[in-house]
N, C-alpha and C positions, 0 to 999 in steps of 0.2 A: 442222653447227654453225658449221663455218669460211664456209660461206658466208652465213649469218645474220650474223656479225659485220661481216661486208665489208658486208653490206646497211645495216648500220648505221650504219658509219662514213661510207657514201656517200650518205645522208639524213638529214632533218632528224627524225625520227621519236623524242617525244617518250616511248621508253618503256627501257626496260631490255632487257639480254639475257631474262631472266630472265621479267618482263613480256608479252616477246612472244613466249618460248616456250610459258610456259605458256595466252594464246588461242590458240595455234597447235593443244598438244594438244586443249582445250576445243573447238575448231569441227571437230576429225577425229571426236574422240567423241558430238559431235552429229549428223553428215554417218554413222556406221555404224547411232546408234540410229534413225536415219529408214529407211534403206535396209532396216532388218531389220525394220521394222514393214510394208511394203509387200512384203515376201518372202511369194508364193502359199505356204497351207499345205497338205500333200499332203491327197488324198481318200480317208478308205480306206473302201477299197470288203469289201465281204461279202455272206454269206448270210446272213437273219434266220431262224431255225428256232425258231418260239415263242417263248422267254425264254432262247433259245442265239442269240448272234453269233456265227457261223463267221468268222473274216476269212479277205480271198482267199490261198489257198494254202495252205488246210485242208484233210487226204485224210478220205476215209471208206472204213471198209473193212467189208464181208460175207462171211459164209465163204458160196460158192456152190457147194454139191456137192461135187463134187473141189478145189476152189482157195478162195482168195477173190478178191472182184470189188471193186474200187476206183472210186472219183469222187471227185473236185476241184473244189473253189469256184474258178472263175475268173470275175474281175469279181463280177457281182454275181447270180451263177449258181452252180446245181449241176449238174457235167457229168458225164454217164455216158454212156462209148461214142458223144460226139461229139453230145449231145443231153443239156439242159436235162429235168433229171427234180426231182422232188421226194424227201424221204427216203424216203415208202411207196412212192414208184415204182420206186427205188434199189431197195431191199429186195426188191419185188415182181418186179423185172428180173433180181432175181440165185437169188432161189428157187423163182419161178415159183407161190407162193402169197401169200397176204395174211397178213403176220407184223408184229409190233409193231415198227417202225422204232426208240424208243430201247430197246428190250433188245437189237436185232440189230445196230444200229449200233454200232463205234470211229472213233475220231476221235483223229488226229495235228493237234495246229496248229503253223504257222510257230515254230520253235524250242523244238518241244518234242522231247523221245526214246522216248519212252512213250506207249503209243496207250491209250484211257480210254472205256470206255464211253456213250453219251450219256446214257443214263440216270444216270447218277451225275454228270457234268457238271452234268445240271439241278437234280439235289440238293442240289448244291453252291450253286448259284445259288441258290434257294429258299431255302434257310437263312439264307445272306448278307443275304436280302433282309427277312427276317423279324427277323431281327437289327439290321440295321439298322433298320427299322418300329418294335421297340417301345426299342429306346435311349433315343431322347429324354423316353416318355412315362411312364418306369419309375426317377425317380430310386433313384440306393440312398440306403437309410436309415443315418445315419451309428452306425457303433457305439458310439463315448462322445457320448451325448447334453448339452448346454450343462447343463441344468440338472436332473440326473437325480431321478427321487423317493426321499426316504428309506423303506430298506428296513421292511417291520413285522415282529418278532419274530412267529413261529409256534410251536406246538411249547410243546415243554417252557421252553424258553429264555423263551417268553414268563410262562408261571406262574414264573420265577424272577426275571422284572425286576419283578415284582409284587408280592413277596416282597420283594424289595431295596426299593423303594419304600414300603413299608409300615413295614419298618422303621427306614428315613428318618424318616418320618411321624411313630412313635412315640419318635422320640431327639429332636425339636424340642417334645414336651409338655412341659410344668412340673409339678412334682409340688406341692400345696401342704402343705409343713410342718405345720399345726395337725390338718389329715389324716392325717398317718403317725403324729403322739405320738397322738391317740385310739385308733386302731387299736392301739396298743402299751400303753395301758393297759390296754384290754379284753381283751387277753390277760393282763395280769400279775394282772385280777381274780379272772381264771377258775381260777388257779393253785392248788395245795392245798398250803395252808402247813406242811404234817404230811407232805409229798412229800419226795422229793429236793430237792436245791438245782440248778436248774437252771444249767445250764453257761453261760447265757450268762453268772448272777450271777455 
């Protein structure tokens, strides 16, 4: 920084301390994003086994008889006893018959601690991939719908809002007056005047 100020003071440079620190930073952080963009990226290399990528530095291991017998992806090879084999060759080299390479095979990869059968490796794959396959074409149906339907009474419940309704229906009629005194004479004609007196009298 002390020598930036000296630079300053001993030219005409029309700008600030401040000014020309901060293109300073500006052109370093241009000059590393370029350099990082032309950085080779590494190759990695592997075995392709089906719908299994081994990367290199994958073991594979066989129980053979007494022992098990081991091979190594190096490069972009499967190495067994210093010769380029295949998984059934692996298998076939180490039992001396023809056995199903993903039941008989385990498999350690680079930074793992626990060896995994390949069979269940591909399981695992196959699912993932199936899983992924139908995601997209499978929206979920949302559970509270925008504009859901009103429920319809069933049931008893229903013969009781029908019920209610009715007699709604019948509380908004009109009765007409000249109707009820008729009726109530023709009773009082019917009456026997040598009767009791009737309680309503």
């Amino acid at each position: 920084m002390l020598a930036l100020l000296q630079f300053i003071e001993q030219s005409s440079v029309p700008l600030t301390p401040a000014e020309i620190a901060d293109q300073a930073v500006l052109g370093w952080l241009e000059s590393r994003c370029h350099e990082a963009e032309h950085v080779p990226r590494p190759i990695l290399r592997g075995y392709q086994w089906k719908c299994l990528f081994l990367p290199e530095g994958t073991q594979l291991r066989v129980w053979c008889r007494h022992e098990h017998g081991y091979a190594e992806v190096i490069g972009d090879e499967l190495i067994y006893n210093d010769r380029s084999v295949s998984p059934n060759q692996f298998v076939a080299a180490c039992a001396d018959t023809v056995r199903n390479a993903w039941v008989e095979i385990n498999m350690l990869m680079p930074g793992e601690t626990k060896w995994k059968l390949a069979s269940v490796r591909r399981r695992e794959i196959e699912t993932a991939a199936k899983l992924a396959k139908a995601a997209p074409g499978n929206p979920a149906i949302p559970a509270n719908p925008a504009n859901p339907a009103p429920a319809q009474p069933q049931g008893h419940g229903a013969q009781r809002s029908g019920a209610a309704m009715l007699e709604d229906d019948e509380l908004e009629l009109s009765v007409d007056p000249t109707y009820q005194a008729g009726r109530r004479g023709k009773r009082e004609e019917r009456r026997d005047p040598r009767g009791p007196l009737d309680r309503r009298d």
